[in-house]
C-alpha positions as CSV (number, residue, x, y, z in Angstrom):
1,X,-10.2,20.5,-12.2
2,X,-7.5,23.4,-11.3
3,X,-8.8,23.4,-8.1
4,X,-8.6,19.6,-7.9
5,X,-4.9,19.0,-9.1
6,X,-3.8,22.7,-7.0
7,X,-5.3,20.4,-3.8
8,X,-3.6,17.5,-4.9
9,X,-0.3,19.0,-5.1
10,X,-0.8,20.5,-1.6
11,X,-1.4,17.3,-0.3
12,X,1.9,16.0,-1.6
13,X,3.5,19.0,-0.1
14,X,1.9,18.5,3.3
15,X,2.7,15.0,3.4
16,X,6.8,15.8,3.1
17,X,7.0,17.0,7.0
18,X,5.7,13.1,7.9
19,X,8.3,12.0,6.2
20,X,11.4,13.7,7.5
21,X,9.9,14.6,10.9
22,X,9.9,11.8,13.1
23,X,6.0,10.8,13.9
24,X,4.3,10.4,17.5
25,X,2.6,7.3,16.5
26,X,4.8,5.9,15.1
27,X,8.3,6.7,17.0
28,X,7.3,8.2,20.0
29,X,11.2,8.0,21.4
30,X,12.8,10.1,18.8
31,X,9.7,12.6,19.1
32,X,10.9,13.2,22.8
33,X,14.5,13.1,21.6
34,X,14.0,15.7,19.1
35,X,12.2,17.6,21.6
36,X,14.9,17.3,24.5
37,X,17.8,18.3,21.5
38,X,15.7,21.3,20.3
39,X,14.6,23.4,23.0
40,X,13.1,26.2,20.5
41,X,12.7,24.8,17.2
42,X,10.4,21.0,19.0
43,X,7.7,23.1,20.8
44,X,7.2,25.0,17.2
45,X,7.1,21.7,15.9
46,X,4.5,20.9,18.1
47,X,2.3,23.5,17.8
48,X,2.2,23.4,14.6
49,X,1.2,19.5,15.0
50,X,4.2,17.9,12.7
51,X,4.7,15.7,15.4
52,X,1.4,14.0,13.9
53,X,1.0,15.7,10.0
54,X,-1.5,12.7,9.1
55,X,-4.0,13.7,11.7
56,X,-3.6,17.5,12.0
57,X,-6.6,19.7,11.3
58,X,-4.7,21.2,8.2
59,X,-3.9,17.9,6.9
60,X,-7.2,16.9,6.8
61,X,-8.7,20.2,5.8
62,X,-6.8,19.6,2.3
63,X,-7.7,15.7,2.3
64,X,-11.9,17.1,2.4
65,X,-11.2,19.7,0.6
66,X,-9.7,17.8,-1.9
67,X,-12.8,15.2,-1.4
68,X,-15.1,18.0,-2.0
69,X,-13.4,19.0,-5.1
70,X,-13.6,15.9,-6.5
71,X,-16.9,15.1,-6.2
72,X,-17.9,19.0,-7.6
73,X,-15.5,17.9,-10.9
74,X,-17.4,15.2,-11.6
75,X,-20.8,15.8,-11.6
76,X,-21.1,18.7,-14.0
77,X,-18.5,16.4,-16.2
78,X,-21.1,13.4,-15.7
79,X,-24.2,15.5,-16.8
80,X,-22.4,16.5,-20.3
81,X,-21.2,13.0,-20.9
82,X,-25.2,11.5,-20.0
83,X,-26.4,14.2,-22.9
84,X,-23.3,13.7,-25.3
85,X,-24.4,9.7,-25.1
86,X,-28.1,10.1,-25.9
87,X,-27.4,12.7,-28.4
88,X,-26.9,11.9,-32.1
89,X,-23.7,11.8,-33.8
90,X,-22.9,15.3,-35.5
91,X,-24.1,16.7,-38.6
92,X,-22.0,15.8,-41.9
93,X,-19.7,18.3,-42.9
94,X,-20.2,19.7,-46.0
95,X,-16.4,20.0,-47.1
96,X,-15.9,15.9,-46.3
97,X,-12.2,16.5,-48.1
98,X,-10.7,19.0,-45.8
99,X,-10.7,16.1,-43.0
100,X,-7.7,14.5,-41.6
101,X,-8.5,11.3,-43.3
102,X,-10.6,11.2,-46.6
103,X,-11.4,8.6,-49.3
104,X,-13.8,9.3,-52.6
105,X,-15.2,6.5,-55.5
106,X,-16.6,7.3,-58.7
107,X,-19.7,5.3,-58.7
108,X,-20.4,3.2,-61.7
109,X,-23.2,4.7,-63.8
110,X,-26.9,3.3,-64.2
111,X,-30.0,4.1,-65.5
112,X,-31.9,7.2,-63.9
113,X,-34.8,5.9,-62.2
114,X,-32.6,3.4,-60.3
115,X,-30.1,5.9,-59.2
116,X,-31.9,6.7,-55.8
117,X,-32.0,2.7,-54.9
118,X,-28.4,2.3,-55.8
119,X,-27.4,5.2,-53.6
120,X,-29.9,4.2,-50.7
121,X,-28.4,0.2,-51.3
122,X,-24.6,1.8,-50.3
123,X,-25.9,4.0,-47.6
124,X,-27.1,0.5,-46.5
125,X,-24.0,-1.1,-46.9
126,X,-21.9,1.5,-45.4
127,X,-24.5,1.5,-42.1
128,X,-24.1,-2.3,-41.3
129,X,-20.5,-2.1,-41.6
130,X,-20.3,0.5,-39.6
131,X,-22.5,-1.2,-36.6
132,X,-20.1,-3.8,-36.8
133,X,-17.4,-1.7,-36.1
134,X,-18.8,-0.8,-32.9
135,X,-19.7,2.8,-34.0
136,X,-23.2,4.4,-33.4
137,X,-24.9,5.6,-37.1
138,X,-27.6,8.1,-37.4
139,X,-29.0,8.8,-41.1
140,X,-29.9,13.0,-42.0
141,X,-32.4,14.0,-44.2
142,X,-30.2,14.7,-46.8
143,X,-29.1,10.6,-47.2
144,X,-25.6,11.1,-45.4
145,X,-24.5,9.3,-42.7
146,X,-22.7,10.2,-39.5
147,X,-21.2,7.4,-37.3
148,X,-18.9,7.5,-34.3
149,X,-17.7,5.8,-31.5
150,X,-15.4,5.7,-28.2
151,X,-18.2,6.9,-25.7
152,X,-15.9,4.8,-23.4
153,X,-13.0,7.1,-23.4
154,X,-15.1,9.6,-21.1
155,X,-16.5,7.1,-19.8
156,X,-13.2,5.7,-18.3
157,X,-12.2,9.4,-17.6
158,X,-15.3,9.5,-15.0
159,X,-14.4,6.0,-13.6
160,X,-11.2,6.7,-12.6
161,X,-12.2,10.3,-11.3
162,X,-15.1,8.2,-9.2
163,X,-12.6,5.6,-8.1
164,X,-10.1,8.4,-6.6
165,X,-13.2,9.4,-4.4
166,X,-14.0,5.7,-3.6
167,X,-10.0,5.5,-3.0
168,X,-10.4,8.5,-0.4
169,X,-13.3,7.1,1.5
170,X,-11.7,3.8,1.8
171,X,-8.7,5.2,3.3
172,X,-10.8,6.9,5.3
173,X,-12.4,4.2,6.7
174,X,-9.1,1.7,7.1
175,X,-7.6,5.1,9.1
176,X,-10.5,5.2,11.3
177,X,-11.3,1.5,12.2
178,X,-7.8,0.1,11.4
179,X,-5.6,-1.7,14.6
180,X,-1.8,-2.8,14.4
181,X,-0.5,-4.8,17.6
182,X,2.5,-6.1,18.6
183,X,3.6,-9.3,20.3
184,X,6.8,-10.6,21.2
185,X,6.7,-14.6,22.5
186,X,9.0,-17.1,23.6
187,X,9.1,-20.4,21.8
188,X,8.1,-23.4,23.2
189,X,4.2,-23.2,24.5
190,X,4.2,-19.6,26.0
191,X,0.3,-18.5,24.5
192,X,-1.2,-15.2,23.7
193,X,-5.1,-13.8,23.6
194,X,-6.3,-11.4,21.8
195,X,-7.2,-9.0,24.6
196,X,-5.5,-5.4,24.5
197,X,-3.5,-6.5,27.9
198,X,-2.1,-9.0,26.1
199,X,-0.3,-6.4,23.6
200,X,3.1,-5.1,24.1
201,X,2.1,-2.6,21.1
202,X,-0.8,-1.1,20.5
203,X,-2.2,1.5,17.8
204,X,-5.7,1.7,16.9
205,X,-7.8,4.8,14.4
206,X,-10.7,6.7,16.5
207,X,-13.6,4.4,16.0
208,X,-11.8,1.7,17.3
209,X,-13.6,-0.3,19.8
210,X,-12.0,-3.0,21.7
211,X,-15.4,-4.8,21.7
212,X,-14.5,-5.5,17.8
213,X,-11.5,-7.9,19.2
214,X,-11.7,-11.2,17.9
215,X,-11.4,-13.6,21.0
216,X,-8.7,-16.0,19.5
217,X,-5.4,-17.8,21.0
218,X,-2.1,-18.7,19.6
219,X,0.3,-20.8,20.8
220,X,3.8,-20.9,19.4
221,X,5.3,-24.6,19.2
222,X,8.5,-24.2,17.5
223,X,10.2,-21.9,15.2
224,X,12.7,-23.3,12.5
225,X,15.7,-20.7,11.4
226,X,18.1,-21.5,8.6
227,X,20.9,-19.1,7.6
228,X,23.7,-19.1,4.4
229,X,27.1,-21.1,6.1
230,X,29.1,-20.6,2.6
231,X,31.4,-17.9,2.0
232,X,29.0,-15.9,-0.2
233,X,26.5,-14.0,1.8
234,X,27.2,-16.3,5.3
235,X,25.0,-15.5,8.2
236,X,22.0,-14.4,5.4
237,X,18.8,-15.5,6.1
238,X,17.3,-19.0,4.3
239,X,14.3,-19.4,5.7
240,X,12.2,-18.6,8.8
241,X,9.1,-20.6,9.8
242,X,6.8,-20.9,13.2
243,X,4.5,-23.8,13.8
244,X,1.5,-22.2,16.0
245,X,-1.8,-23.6,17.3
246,X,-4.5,-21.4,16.6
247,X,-7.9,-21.6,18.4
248,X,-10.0,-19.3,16.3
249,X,-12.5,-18.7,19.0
250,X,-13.0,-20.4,22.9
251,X,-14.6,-24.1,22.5
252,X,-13.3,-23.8,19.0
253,X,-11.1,-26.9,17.5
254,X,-7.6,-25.9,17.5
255,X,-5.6,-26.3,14.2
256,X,-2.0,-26.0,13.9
257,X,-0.7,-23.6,11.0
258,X,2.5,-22.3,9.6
259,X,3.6,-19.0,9.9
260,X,6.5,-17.6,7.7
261,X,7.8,-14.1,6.7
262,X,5.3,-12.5,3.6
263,X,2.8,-15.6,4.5
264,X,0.5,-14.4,6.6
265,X,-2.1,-16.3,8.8
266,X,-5.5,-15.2,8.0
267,X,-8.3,-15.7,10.8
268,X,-11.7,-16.5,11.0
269,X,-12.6,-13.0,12.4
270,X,-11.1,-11.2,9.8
271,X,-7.7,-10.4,11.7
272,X,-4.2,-11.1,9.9
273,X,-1.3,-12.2,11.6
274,X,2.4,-11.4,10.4
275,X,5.5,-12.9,11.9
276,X,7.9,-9.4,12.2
277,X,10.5,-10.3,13.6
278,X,12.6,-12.8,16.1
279,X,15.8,-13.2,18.5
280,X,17.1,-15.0,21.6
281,X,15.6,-15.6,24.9
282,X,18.1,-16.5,27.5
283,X,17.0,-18.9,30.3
284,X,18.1,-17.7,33.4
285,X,18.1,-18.3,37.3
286,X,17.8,-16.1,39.9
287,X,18.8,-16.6,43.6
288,X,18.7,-13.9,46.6
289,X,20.8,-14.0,49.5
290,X,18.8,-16.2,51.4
291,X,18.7,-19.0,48.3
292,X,15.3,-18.8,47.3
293,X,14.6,-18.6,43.7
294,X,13.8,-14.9,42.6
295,X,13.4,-15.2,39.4
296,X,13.4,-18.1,37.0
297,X,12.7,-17.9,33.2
298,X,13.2,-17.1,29.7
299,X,14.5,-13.1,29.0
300,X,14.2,-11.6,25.7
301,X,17.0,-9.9,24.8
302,X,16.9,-7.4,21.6
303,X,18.7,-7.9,18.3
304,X,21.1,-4.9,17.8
305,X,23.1,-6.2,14.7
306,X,22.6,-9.0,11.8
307,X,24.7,-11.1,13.8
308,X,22.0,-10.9,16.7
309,X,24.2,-9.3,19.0
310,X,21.3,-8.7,21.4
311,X,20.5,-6.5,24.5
312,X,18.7,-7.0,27.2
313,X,18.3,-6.8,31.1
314,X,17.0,-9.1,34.5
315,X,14.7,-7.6,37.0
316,X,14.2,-9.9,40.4
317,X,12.4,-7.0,42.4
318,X,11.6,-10.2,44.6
319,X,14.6,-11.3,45.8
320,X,15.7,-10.5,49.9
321,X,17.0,-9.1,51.5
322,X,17.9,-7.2,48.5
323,X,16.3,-6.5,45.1
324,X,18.4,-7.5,42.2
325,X,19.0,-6.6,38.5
326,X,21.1,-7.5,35.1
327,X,22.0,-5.7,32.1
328,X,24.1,-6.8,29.3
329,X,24.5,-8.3,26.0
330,X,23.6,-12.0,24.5
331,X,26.0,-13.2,22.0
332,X,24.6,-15.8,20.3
333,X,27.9,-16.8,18.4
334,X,30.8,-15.2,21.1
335,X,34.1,-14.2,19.9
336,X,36.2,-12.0,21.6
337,X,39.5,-10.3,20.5
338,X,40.6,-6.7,21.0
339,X,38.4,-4.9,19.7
340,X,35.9,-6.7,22.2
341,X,33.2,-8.9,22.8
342,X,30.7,-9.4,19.9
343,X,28.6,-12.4,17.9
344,X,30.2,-13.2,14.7
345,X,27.3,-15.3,13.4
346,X,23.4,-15.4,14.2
347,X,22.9,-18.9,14.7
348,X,23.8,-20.0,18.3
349,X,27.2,-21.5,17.6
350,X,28.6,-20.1,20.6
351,X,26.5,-18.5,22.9
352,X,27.9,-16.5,25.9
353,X,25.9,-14.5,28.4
354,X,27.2,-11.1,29.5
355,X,26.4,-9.1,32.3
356,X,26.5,-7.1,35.3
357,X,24.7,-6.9,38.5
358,X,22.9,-4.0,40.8
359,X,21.0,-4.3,44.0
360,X,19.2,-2.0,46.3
361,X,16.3,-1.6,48.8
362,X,13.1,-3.9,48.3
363,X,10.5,-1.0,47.5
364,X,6.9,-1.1,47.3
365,X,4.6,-2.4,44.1
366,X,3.5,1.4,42.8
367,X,1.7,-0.3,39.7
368,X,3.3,1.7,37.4
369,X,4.6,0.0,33.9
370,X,8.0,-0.7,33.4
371,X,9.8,-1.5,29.8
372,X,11.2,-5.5,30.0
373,X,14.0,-4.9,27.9
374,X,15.6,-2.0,29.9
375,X,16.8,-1.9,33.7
376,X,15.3,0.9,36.0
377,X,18.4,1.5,38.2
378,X,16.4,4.3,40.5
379,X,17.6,3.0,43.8
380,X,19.7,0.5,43.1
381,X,24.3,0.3,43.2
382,X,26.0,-1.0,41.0
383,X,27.6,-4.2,42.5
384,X,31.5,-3.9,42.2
385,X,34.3,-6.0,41.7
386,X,36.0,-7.4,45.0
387,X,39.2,-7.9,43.5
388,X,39.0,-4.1,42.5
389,X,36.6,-2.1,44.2
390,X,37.1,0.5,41.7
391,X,35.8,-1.2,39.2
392,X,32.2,-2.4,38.2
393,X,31.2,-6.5,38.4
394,X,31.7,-8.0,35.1
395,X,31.1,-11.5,34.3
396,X,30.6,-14.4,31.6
397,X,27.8,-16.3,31.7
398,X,27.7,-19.8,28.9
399,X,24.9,-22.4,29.2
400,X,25.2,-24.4,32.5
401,X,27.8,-21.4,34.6
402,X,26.5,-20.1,37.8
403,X,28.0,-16.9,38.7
404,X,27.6,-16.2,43.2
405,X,27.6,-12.5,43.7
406,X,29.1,-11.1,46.3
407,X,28.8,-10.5,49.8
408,X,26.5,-13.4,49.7
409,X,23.9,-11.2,47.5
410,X,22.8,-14.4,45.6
411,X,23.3,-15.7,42.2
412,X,22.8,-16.0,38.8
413,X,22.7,-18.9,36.1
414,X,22.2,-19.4,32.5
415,X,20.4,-22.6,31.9
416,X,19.8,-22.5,28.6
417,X,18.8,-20.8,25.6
418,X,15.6,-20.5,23.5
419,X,14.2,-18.2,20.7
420,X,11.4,-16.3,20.5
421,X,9.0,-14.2,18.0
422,X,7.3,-11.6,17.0
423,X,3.9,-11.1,15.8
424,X,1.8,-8.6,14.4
425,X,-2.5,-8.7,14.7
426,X,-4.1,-6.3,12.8
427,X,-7.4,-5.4,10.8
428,X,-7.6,-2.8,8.2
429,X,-11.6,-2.7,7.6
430,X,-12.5,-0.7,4.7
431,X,-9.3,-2.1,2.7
432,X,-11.6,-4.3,0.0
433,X,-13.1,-0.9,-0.8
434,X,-9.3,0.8,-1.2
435,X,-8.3,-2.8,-3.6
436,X,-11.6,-2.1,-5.6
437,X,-11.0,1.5,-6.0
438,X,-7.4,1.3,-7.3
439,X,-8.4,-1.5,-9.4
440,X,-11.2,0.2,-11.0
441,X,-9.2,3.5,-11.3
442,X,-6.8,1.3,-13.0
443,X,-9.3,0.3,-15.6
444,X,-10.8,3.4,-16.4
445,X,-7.6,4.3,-17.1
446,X,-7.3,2.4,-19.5
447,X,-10.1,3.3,-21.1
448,X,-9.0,6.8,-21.1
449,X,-5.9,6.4,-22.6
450,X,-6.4,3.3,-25.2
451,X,-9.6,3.9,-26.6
452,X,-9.8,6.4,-29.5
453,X,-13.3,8.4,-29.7
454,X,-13.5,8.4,-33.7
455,X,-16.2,10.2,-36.0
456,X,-16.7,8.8,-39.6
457,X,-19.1,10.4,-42.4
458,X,-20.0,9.7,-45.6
459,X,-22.2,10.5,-48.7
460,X,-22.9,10.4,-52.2
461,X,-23.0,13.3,-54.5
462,X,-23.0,14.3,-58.0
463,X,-20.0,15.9,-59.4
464,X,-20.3,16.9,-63.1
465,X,-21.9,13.9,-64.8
466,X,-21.3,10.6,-62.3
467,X,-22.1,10.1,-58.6
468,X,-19.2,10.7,-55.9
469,X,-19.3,8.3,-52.7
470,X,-17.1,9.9,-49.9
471,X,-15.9,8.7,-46.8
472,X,-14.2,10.9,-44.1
473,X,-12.9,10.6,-40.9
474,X,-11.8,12.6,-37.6
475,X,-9.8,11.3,-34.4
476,X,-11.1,13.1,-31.6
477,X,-7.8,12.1,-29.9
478,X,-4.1,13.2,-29.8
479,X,-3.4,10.0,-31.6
480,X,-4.5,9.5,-35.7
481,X,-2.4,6.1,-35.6
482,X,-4.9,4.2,-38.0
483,X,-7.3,6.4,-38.8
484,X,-6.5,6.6,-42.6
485,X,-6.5,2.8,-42.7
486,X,-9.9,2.6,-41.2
487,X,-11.6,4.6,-43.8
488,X,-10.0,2.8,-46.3
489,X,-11.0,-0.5,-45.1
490,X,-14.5,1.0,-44.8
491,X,-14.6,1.8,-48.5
492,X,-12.7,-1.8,-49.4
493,X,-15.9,-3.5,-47.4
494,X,-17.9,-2.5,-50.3
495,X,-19.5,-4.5,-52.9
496,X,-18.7,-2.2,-55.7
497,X,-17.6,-2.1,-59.3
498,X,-16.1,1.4,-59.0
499,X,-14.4,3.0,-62.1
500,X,-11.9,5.2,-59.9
501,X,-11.0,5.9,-56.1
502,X,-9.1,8.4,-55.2
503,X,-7.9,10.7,-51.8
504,X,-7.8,14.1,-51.8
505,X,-5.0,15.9,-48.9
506,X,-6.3,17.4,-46.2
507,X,-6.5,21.2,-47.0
508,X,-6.8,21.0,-50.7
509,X,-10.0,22.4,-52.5
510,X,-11.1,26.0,-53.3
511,X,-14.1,26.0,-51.1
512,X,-14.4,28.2,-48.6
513,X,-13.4,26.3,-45.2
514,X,-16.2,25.0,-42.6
515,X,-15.9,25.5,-38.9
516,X,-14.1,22.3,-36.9
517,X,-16.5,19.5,-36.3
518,X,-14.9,19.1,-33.1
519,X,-16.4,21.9,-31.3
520,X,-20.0,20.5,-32.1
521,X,-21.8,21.2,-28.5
522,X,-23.2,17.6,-28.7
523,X,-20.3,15.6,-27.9
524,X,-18.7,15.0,-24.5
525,X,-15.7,17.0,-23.3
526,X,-12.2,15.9,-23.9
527,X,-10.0,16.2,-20.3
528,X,-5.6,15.5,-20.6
């Protein structure tokens, strides 16, 4: 158990450096940002594999470890509990009045010979009262009886120790067959298929196979956003909510569903999907110089702010004789003062396009992947400003403007606006058994801290010239809340006319004292 809570600890400890260094999988950009900033201190880092604590060899030499030790706690702790529950409950102390909780009645007197059928008719009594109470009663030779209960208390103690291997093996198994991937589409019938091509994002454990891809489609057909337009909390959030068509696999029936934040959509296949996030996708035009389109479409553009000031560029590698490109900012509610352009509400009050332009040498297709949301400016100039040459092309573009570039490069138009949004597919198989294994840890528990294991004796001697029933009992737990009352109940539930009762405090008496009935071998082993 040292060995088990010394691992435990380590594990916390080990798990600090995923926290405050940033992660390969799951920010790649600020791993090669830290990198590039610390020239000496990053390739340490990497070495030592904090780039990636959850799946370096010496985190997961603790996590078995820690397995191992487990599993080597419990089953020496699960072969004294099986022989503590089919033993007998302990012998009956002799000194009954040096217990923590003690009650004595003078029995009534009666003729001789029936003496030993009065005594056995109590024993009787006290036994069946006892079963109903739950505890286990053995009878010794010399008429006593021994009772006790809370067998479960262990009991619980072994669950939960079981359920933390359980809990290991499920995370195990959601860490090694688990896949998260990311979508970003535009609103208004653009479709997406479950195929790893299809993914802008895409993380998968080791025993991944894309084989295990469920072949469905979703189609997004509108998306409903509501914000706060009172003075308290204005521009919050009220409610976001995307109608999709789901085909759960081809030839399938499509069905239309709802998809809102914390409501996931949960698939045939197994697969949930989460709506993460959303933003604006300007509609644009693109012309060359020679007035053919270039490009023509919806461009997402990337939040930056809660007011959905969003960034974004506009590739047309197409367009003759030169290639053109964009880069600016969406501002979905425009207002501009000194201090600058910027959106001073998320909804699309006011939406302004601003951007400007580069162009350069058509080059060949090298097949190479490009980010969307970013402009690759190798080979291109910036386009400048005729009126002053000095300084870059900046324009304005609002829902209908066409801005000509110069030098008859082409154009540019906004033609309208539209939304889009962000989903997230993923399967964590193995997480039922992670559920169950809390869950069950949970309850035994429970067990482990509410139920008292309890021991209760009694038996009938003669003091002087009259028979003495007594009952004791012993918590085997911290706790003796209730203890007392118990025994006294126990003595209340019999059908007795006694002359006197009578307690005796623990410790009193001249008799030599008895060794702890606690420490009996026969009985399971406490654990805090």
């Amino acid at each position: 158990m040292r060995t088990a809570l010394a691992l435990l600890f380590l594990l916390a400890l080990a798990a600090v450096p995923g926290s405050l260094v940033p992660q390969q999988n799951i920010s790649p950009v600020r791993v090669k940002t830290f990198l590039q900033q610390h020239k000496t201190l990053g390739p340490i880092y990497d070495k030592a594999g904090l780039f990636n604590v959850y799946t370096s060899p010496w985190f997961s030499a603790i996590y078995i470890l820690l397995f191992i030790s487990l599993i080597g706690c419990i089953i020496p702790r699960l072969r004294v509990y099986l022989r503590a529950v089919r033993a007998q409950p302990p012998r009956t102390p002799r000194y009954l009045h040096r217990l923590p909780a003690y009650e004595s009645v003078d029995l009534p007197d009666v003729e001789p010979d029936q003496i030993a059928s009065e005594n056995e008719a109590i024993i009787a009594q006290l036994r069946d009262n006892l079963r109903r109470r739950r505890y286990r009663v053995a009878q010794h030779p010399d008429g006593s009886l021994a009772a006790e209960r809370g067998y479960l208390r262990e009991a619980g103690n072994l669950v939960f120790h079981i359920s933390l291997v359980f809990l290991l093996v499920g995370v195990a198994v959601v860490w090694l067959n688990n896949f998260r991937g990311d979508r970003a589409l535009v609103v208004g019938g653009e479709s997406f298929t479950n195929d790893l091509v299809q993914y802008d994002d895409f993380k998968a454990g080791p025993l991944f196979r894309q084989s295990s891809l469920t072949p469905f489609s979703i189609k997004v057909d509108s998306f409903d956003v509501k914000f706060e337009t009172g003075d308290v909390q204005r521009g919050a959030a009220r409610e976001f909510k995307a109608v999709v068509t789901v085909t759960d696999r081809p030839g399938d029936k499509p069905r239309r569903e709802t998809l809102q934040v914390n409501h996931p959509l949960n698939l045939a296949g197994g697969e949930k999907v989460h709506l993460i996030a959303w933003g604006y996708a300007p509609i644009v035009t693109v012309k060359d110089g020679d007035g053919n389109v270039a490009y023509s479409g919806p461009v997402i553009f990337l939040p930056q702010d809660g007011n959905f000031t969003s960034a974004g560029a506009i590739s047309a590698p197409d367009a003759r004789p030169h290639k053109l490109g964009f880069e600016g900012f969406f501002l979905p509610s425009a207002y501009v003062d000194s201090s600058g352009p910027r959106s001073v509400f998320p909804d699309a009050l006011n939406p302004q396009l601003f951007l400007n332009a580069w162009s350069g040498k058509p080059t060949a297709e090298t097949g190479q992947p490009q980010s969307v949301y970013s402009l690759d400016t190798r080979g291109m100039t910036q386009i400048m400003n005729p009126k002053d040459p000095k300084q870059p092309l900046r324009f304005i573009l609002r829902p209908g403007y066409i801005q000509k570039l110069p030098n008859g490069q082409g154009s540019i138009q906004l033609d309208g606006v539209q939304r889009w949004i962000k989903i997230q597919v993923g399967d964590s198989p193995g997480a039922p058994i992670t559920i169950a294994a809390i869950a069950t840890a949970i309850l035994g528990l429970s067990f482990s801290l509410f139920i008292r294991p309890r021991r209760i004796w009694a038996r009938i001697r003669r003091v002087d010239d009259h028979n003495l029933l007594e009952i004791a009992g012993l918590d085997r737990a911290d706790a003796r809340t209730g203890l007392t009352e118990d025994v006294e109940a126990l003595a209340n539930s019999l059908d007795l006319q006694t002359s006197s009762r009578n307690q005796t405090p623990p410790g009193h008496g001249s008799e030599p004292a008895e060794p702890d009935p606690t420490t009996d071998n026969q009985s399971p082993k406490e654990t805090t």
